[in-house]
C-alpha positions in Angstrom: 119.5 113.6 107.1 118.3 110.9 104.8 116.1 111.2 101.7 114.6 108.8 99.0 112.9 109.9 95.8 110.6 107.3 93.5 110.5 108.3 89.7 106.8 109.3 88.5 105.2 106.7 86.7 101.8 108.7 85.2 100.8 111.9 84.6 97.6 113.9 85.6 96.0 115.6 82.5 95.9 119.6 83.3 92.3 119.0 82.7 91.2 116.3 84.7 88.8 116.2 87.4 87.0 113.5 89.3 83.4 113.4 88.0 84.8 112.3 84.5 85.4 108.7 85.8 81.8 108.5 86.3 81.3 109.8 82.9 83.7 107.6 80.9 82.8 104.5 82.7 79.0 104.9 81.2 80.4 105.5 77.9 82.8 102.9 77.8 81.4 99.8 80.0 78.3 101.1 80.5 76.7 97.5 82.0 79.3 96.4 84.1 78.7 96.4 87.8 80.2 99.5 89.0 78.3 99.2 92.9 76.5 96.6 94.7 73.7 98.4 97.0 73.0 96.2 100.1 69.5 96.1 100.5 68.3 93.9 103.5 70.7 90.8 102.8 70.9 90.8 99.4 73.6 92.8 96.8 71.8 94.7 94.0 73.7 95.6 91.1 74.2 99.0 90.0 75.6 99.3 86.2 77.9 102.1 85.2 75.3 103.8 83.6 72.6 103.7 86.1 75.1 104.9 88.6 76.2 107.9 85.6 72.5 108.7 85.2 72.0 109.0 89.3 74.9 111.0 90.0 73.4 113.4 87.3 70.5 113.6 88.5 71.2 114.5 91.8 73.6 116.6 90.6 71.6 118.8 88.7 69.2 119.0 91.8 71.5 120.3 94.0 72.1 123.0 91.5 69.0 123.9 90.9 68.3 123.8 95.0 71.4 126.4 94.9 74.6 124.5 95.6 76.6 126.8 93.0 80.5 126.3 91.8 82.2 125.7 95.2 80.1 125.6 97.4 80.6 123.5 100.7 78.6 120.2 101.1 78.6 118.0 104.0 78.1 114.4 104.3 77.3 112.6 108.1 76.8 108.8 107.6 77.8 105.9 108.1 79.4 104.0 105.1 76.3 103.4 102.7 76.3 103.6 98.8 74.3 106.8 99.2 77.6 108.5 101.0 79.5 107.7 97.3 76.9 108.7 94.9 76.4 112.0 97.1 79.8 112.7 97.0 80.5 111.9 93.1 77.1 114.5 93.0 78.7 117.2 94.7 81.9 117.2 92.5 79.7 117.1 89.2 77.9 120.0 90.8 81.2 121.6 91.2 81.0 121.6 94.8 83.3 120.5 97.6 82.5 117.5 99.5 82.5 118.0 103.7 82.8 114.3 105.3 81.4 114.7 108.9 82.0 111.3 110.9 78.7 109.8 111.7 79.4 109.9 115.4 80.3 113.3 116.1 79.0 115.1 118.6 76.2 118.5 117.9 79.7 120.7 118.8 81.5 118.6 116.6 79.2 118.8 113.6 78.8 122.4 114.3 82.1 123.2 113.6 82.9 121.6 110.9 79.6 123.0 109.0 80.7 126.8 110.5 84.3 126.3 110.0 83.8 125.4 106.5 80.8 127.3 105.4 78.6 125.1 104.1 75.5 125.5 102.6 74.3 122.1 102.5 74.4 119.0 104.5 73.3 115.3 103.4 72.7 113.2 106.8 71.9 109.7 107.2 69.1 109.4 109.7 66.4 111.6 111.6 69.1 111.6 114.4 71.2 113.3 112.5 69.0 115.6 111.2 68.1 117.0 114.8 71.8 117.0 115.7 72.5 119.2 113.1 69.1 121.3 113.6 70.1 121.9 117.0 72.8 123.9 116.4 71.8 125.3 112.9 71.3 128.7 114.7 75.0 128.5 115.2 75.7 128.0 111.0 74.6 130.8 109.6 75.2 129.4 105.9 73.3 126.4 105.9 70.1 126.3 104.1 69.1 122.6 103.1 69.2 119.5 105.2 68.8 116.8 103.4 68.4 112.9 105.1 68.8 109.7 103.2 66.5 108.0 105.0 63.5 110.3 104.4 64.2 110.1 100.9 65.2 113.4 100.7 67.7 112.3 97.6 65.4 111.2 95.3 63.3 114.5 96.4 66.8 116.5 95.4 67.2 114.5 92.2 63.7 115.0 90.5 64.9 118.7 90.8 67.1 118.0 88.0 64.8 119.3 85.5 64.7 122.7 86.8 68.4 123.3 86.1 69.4 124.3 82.5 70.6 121.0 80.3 73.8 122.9 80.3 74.6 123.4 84.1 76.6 119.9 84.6 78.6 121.2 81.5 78.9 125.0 82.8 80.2 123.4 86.4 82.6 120.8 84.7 84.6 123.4 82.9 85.3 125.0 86.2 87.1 122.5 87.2 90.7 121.0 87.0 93.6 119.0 89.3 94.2 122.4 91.3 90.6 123.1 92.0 89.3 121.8 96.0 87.2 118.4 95.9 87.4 118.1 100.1 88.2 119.5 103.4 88.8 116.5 105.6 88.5 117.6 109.4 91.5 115.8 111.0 89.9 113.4 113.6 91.6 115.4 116.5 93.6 112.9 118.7 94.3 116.6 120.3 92.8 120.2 119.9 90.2 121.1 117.3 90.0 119.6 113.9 91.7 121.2 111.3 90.2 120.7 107.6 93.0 119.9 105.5 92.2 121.1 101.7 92.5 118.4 99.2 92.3 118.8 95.3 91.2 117.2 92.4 94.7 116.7 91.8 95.9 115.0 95.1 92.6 112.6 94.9 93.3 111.5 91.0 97.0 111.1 92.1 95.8 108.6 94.3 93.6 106.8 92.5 95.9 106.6 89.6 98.4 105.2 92.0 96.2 102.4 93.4 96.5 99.2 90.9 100.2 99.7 91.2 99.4 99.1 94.7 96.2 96.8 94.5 96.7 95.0 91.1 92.8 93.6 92.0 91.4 97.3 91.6 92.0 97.3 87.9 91.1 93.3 87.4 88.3 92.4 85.8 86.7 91.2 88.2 88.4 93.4 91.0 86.1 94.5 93.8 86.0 95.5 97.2 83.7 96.0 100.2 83.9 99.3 102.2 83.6 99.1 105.6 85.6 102.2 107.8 83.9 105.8 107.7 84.3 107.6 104.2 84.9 110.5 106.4 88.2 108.9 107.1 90.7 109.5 104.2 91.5 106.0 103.9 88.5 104.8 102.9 87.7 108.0 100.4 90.5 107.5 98.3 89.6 103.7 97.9 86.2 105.2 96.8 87.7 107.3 94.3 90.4 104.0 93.4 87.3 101.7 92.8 85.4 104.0 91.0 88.3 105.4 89.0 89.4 102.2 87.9 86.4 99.9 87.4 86.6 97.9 90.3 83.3 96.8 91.9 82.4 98.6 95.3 80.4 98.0 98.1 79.6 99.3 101.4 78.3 98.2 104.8 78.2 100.3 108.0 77.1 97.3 110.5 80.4 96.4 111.7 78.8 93.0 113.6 77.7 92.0 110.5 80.9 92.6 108.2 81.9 88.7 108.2 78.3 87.9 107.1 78.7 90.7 104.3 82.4 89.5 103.6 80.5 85.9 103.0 78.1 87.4 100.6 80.1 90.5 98.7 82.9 88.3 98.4 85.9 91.2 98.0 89.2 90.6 95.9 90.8 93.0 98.2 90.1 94.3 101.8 91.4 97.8 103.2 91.6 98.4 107.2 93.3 99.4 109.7 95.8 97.7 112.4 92.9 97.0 115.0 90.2 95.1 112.6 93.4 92.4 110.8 94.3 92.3 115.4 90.7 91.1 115.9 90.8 89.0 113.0 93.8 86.6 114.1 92.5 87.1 118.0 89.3 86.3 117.0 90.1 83.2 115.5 92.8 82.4 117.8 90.5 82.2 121.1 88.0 80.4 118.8 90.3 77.6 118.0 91.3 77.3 122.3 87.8 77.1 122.8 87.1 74.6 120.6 90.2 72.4 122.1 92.4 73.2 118.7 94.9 75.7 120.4 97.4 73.5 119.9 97.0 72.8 116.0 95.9 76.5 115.8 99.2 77.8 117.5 101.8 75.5 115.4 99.7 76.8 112.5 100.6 80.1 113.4 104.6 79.6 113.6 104.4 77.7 110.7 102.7 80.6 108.8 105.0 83.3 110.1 108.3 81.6 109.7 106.8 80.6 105.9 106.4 84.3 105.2 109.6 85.0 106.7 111.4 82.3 104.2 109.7 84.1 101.3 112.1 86.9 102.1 115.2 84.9 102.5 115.2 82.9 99.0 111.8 80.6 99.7 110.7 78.0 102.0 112.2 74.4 102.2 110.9 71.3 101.3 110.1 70.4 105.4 108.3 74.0 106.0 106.2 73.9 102.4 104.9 70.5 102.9 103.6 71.7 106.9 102.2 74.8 105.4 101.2 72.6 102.7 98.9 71.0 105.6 98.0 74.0 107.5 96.1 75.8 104.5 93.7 72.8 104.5 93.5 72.8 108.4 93.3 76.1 109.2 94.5 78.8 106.5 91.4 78.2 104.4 89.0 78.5 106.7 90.6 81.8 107.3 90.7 83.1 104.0 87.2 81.8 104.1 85.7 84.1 106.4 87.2 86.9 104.6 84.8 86.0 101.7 87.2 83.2 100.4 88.3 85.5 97.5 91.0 87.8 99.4 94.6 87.8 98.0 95.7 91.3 99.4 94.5 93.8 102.1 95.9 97.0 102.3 96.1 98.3 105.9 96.7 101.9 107.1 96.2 104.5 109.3 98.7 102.9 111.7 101.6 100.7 111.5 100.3 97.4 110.9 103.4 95.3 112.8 105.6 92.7 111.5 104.2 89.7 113.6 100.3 90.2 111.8 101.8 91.0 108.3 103.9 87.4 108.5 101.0 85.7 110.0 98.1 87.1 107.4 100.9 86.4 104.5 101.5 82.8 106.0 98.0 81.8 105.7 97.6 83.5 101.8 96.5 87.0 102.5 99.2 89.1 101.9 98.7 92.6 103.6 100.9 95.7 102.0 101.3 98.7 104.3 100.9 102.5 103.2 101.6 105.3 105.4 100.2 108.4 105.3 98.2 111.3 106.8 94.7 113.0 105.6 97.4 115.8 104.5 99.1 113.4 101.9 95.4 112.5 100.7 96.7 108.6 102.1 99.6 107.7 101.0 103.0 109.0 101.4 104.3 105.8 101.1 103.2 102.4 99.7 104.1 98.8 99.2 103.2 96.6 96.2 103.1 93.4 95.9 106.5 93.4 93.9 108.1 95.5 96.1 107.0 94.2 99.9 109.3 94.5 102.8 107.2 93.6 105.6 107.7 95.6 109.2 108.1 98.4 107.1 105.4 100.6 105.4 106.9 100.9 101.8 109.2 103.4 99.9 107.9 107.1 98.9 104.8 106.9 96.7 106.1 106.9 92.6 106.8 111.0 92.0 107.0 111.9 95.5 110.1 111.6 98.0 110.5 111.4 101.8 112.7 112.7 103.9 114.3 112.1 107.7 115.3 115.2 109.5 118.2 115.3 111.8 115.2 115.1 114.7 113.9 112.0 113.1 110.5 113.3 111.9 109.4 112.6 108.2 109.3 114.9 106.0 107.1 114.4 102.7 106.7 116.3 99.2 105.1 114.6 96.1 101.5 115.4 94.2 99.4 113.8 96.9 100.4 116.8 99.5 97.8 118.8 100.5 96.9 122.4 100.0 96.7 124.0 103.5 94.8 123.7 106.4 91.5 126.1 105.5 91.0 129.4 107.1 94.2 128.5 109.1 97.1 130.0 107.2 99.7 130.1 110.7 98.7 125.8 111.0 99.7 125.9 107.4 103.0 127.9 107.7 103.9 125.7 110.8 103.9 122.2 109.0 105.3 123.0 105.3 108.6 123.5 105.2 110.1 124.9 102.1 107.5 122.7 100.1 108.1 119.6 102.5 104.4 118.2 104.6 106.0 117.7 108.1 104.5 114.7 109.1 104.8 114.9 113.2 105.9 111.1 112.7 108.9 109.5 113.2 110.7 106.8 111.1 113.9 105.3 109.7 114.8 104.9 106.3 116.9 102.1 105.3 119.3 101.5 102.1 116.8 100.5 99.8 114.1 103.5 100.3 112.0 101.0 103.1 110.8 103.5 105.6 109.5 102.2 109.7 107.7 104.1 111.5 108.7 104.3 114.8 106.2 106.2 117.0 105.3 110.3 116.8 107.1 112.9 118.2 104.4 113.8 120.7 103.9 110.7 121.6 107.6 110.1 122.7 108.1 109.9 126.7 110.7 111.1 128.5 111.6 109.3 131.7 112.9 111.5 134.5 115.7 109.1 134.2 116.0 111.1 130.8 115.0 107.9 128.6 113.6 108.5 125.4 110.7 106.0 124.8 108.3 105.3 121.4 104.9 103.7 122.8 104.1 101.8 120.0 106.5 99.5 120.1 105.2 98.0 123.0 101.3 98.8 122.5 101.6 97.2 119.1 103.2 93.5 121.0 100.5 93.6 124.0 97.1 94.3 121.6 98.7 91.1 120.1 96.9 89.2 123.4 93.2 88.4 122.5 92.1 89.8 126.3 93.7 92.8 125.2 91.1 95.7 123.6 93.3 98.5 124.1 96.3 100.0 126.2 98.4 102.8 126.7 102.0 102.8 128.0 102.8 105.7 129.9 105.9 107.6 131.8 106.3 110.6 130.9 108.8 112.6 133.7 108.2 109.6 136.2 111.1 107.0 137.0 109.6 103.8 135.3 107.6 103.2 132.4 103.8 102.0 133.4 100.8 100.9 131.1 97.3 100.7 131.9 94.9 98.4 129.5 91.6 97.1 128.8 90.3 93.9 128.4 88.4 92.7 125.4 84.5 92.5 126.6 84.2 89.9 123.1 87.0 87.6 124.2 86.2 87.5 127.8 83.3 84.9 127.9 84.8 82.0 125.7 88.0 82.9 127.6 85.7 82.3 130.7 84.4 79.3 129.2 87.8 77.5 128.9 88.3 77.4 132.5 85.0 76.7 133.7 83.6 79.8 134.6 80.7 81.7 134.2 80.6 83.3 131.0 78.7 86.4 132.1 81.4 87.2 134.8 81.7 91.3 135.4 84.3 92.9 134.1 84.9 94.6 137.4 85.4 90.9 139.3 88.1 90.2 136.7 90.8 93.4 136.6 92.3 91.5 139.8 91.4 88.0 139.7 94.9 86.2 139.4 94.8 84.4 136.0 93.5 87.4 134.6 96.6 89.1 135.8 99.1 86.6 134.4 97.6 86.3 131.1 98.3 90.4 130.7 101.5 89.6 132.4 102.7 87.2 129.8 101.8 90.2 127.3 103.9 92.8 129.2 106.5 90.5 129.5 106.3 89.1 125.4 106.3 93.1 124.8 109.3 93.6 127.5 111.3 91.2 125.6 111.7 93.7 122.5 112.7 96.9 124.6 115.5 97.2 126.5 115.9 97.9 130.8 115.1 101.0 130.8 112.2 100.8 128.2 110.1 98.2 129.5 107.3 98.1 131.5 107.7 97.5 135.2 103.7 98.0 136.5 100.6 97.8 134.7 96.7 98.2 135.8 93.7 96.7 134.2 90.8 99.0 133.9 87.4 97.7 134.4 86.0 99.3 131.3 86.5 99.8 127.4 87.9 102.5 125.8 85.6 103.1 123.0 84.6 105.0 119.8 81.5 106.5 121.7 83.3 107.1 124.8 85.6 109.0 123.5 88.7 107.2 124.0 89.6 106.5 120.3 88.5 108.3 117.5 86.8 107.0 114.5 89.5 105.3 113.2 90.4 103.5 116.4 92.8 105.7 117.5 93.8 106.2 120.8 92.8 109.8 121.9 96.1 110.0 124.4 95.6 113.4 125.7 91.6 112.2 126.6 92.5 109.0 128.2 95.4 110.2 130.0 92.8 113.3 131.5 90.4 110.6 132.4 92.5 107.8 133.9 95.0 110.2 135.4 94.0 108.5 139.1 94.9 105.0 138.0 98.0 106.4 136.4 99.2 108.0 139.3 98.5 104.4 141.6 100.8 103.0 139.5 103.3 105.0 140.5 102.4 105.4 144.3 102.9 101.7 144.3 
């Protein structure tokens, strides 16, 4: 059994709660630029105080409408600035916040809103609205729908007056780091969501936490543009960081517009996950072959990773400075550029980023520092700060918190930023805390220095029926690395050989087709066999091969004539394989593999 503690660095007053950040910020800066609101392709500013006298508002409508001290609220939208100021509303109503992912389906929705009890539900669109109407019969608590686009806020918010001048004040005083802010519905890569309970206390930790992390959130001129679901923890407690700590924040839900918004918002730091930093470099990658560059493109990739790599092993020499040197005017910059051109650090989580995009996105001046966490350690268990980077790995234990590797390999986690419970599901609950320890379900090493790698999860793990123990990841991680490659899963479980089907990348295809003279609009379905096809995935499985041994690697793979998508099914909002799902759906095409 290993174990690494990190000393606590801050404390969280006994009184503190999250609506006072809103509050001081008005009082203390009360015209600095707190949000930008995209409206149509502009950024409109919104001061501290405006945002202070909004949140009020709307606050003091929900309680007069009935939300009392409590009280369960949900939220299903996309990422928009009315999804933070109804959120910062609910706490300074003393309610608790219920983030409902905007794609969820009407059985989804309705459990969540039954599970939780809520009494109230803010959605986005007129969709929404008759998603959750149709199975309102089915939540017997709920009494106001409220949509955005309707302008069923502002309707809420010019309530205010018929609450007493007091109520903001009455609801305040019921709060402190122990009382419950959210219940987060676990995404549910398997079985029903569970809401995991998190407090004002685990959310403040966080954002306390953060410019240790980030140094840009608590700059001046720090800011950052939101662009995964707020119903995923990640991108909550960078909410709560930006707003805690003054940084500017903004929000787009159009993912096919984010570089255009990157170009415009121009971020100091970026947060994603693995998948959006993957279609970054394969994005630009196939762009550069396209355009006849591949060849400057690829030497400016070793150049980068083997310039990051010197960083770690006492600094680059004169010969590798002066060609990275050239690089960031050939091709670095222009990266950086379409990330906004202000990006210094990204912070990536929800799944291990990789060593091979951390060198490469450090090489061309964006360093990325990996957390790891679960909605149950409100984000971060561990983190990595710019002073204290190890890349491959995902930090040491968060400051005041300590992890743990059992004698199984799973991680074990206890610090301020560990949830409650699982609501209304004491026996889930009992099952993962162990003598005050979260057990994570992960599995990692921990090396001398505290540096923990994650190395798959333990239900993940296949068994061969040779009796091989094998992590997926590993080799997932090596063949999403190919830009044909959308997604893939590596499979073997009791059979003799390890297998893996994957997906191509419907965006890559056509300027892949382009290269070699073909028509651009060819079908998927003419292309899972066609024989360059084959050996491009085959160079993947073989690059991925290369870092398994024998008995690990893949011997047969099929490519699937579809995508495994968001909508589908396949991955859940955070672009996370659904394993159980796909396995279900593709078990045909796993079992050819095997009768071949």
């Amino acid at each position: 059994m290993q174990e690494y503690s990190s000393p606590a660095t801050f404390e969280i007053p006994a009184t503190a709660a999250l609506p006072d950040a809103v509050t001081r910020n008005a009082a203390e800066h009360p015209d600095r630029v707190a949000l930008s609101r995209h409206v149509g392709d502009s950024w409109v500013p919104v001061t501290s105080r405006e945002f202070e006298q909004q949140v009020t508002a709307l606050a003091r409508g929900m309680v007069a409408a009935g939300v009392g001290p409590g009280d369960r609220v949900g939220i299903l939208s996309k990422t928009r600035y009315e999804w933070t100021l109804a959120d910062y509303a609910i706490w300074a109503a003393g309610g608790v916040g219920v983030p409902i992912y905007e794609t969820s389906s009407a059985e989804q929705a309705q459990w969540i809103l039954s599970d939780s009890g809520a009494v109230a539900v803010v959605v986005e669109t007129a969709v929404h609205q008759a998603l959750v109407e149709s199975v309102r019969a089915d939540v017997p608590g709920l009494r106001e729908v409220w949509q955005i686009e309707s302008g069923d806020l502002d309707a809420v918010a010019a309530r205010a007056g018929e609450a007493p001048e007091s109520a903001l004040a009455d609801r305040r005083a019921t709060l402190s780091p122990e009382s419950l802010a959210t219940i987060i519905y676990t995404s549910g890569t398997t079985g029903r969501p569970k809401g995991c309970e998190l407090t004002h206390g685990n959310l403040l930790y966080v954002a306390e936490l953060a410019p240790a992390v980030i140094p840009a959130m608590s700059a001046e001129n720090g800011s950052s543009l939101l662009f995964l679901p707020l119903a995923h923890v990640f991108a909550r407690i960078i909410e709560v960081g930006c707003i805690q700590n003054g940084a500017r924040l903004g929000h787009t839900g159009d993912l096919t517009s984010l570089l255009a918004d990157l170009g415009t918002f121009q971020p100091t730091f970026l947060v994603a996950v693995p998948r959006v930093f993957e279609k970054v470099y394969n994005g630009a990658r196939q762009k550069a072959h396209a355009a006849g560059k591949g060849s400057i493109f690829d030497r400016a990739e070793r150049v980068a990773v083997a310039w990051s790599k010197a960083q770690d092993t006492g600094g680059a020499g004169l010969g590798l400075n002066l060609q990275h040197k050239l690089f960031d005017a050939l091709v670095y910059g222009k990266l950086r550029a379409a990330m906004g051109g202000k990006v210094e650090y990204a912070l990536s989580g929800g799944a291990p980023l990789g060593e091979r995009l951390g060198h490469f996105f450090r090489g061309i001046g964006v360093t990325i520092l990996e957390g790891y966490g679960l909605t149950e350690t409100a984000g971060p268990a561990t983190v990595s700060g710019p002073e204290a980077l190890k890349v491959g790995t995902v930090g040491r234990a968060a400051p005041g918190s300590s992890v743990r590797i059992d004698d199984t390999g799973e991680i074990l986690v206890r610090g301020p930023q560990v949830f409650r419970g699982y609501w209304n599901n004491p026996t889930a609950t009992a099952e993962t805390m162990r003598d005050g320890w979260f057990a994570t379900g992960d599995i990692g090493v921990l090396d001398g220095e505290g540096y923990v790698t994650i190395t798959g999860r333990i239900k993940e793990i296949l068994v061969t029926s040779g009796g091989k123990n094998v992590s997926p990841a590993t080799l997932e991680d090596k063949i999403r690395a190919h830009p044909l490659v959308s997604q893939c899963i590596v499979v073997g479980d009791n059979r003799p050989f390890i297998g893996c089907l994957i997906t191509l990348d419907a965006e890559a295809l056509p300027g892949w087709l382009e290269t070699k003279g073909r028509p651009a609009g060819t079908p998927m379905s003419e292309l899972v066999e066609d024989p360059e096809i084959v050996a491009e995935i085959q160079a993947a499985v073989d690059a991925a091969n290369k870092q398994v041994s024998k008995a690990e690697s893949i011997r047969s793979f099929a490519i699937l004539p579809v995508e495994w998508t968001v909508e589908g099914g396949q991955l859940t909002p955070s672009l996370k394989l659904k394993r159980s799902v796909v396995m279900k759906e593709f078990a045909t095409e796993v079992e050819k593999i095997y009768a071949s």
